[in-house]
C-alpha positions in Angstrom: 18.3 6.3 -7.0 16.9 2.9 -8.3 14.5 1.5 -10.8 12.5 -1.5 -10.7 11.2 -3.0 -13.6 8.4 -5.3 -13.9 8.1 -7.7 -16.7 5.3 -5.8 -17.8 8.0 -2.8 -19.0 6.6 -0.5 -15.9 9.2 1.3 -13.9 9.5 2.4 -10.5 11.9 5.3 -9.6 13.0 5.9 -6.2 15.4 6.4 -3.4 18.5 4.0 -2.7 19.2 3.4 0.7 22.7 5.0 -0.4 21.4 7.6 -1.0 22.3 11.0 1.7 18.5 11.7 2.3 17.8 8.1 3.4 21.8 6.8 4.4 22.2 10.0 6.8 18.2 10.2 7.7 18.5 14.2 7.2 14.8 16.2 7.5 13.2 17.1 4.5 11.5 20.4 5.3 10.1 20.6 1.8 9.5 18.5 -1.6 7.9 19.7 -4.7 7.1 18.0 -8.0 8.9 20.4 -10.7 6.7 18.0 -13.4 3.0 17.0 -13.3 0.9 14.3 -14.7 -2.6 15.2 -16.5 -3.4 11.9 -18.3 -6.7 10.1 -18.8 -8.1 7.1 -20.8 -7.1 4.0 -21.5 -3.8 4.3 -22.7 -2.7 7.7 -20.9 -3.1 10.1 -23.1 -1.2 13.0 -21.6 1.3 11.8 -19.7 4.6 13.2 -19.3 7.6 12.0 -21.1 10.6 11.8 -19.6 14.1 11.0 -20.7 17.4 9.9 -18.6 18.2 13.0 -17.2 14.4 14.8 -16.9 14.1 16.2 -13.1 11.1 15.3 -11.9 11.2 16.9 -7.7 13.6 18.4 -5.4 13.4 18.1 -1.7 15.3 20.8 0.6 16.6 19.7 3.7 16.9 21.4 7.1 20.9 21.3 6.5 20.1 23.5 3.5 20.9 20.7 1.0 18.8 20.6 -2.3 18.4 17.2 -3.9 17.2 17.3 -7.0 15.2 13.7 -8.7 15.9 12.5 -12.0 13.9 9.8 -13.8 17.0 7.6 -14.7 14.7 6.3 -17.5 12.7 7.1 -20.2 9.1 6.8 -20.8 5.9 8.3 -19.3 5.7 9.3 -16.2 1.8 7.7 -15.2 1.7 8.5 -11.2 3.7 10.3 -8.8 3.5 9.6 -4.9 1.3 13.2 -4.2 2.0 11.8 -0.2 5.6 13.0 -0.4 4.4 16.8 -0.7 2.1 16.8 2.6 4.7 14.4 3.7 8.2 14.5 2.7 9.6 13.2 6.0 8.3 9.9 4.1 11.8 10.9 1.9 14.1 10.1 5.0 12.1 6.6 6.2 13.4 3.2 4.7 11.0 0.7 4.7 12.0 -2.7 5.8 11.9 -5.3 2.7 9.6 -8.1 4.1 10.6 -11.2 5.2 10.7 -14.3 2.8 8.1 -17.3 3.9 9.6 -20.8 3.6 
């Protein structure tokens, strides 16, 4: 896993290019939130806490693997990426960082 912070103190949780799912490019026949956001206003009323070691999805693989997502940090958990359950072969793609004007 890896987390990007913005100056800003937001957080983005996702998957390393280590890890098996992206590093061995195994099919992801299923992935399912196990935590859900309901939030509204202004200052996100509602949304989920997490801490270091809150789960936040699994994804099963066709080899029968089940990976399970922590949140590797603590704080509220504003958005999830709802693509990854109609899509989780999004899970085994890595996309390529862009490439640096000079």
């Amino acid at each position: 896993m890896y987390v990007h912070q913005h100056p800003n103190g937001l957080c983005i949780v996702g998957l390393a290019p280590s890890h098996p799912i992206v590093f061995r490019k195994l099919s992801v026949n299923e992935f399912k939130f196990l935590q859900t956001t309901q939030f509204s206003g202004k200052h996100k009323r509602g949304a989920f806490h997490s801490q270091f070691e809150t789960i936040l999805a699994q994804a099963t693989c066709g080899d029968g693997s089940v990976h399970k997502f922590r949140a590797n940090v603590r704080g509220f958990v504003v958005e999830l990426n709802q693509r990854l359950v109609t899509e989780p072969s999004l899970l085994a793609t890595r996309v390529p960082q862009q490439e640096q004007k000079k």
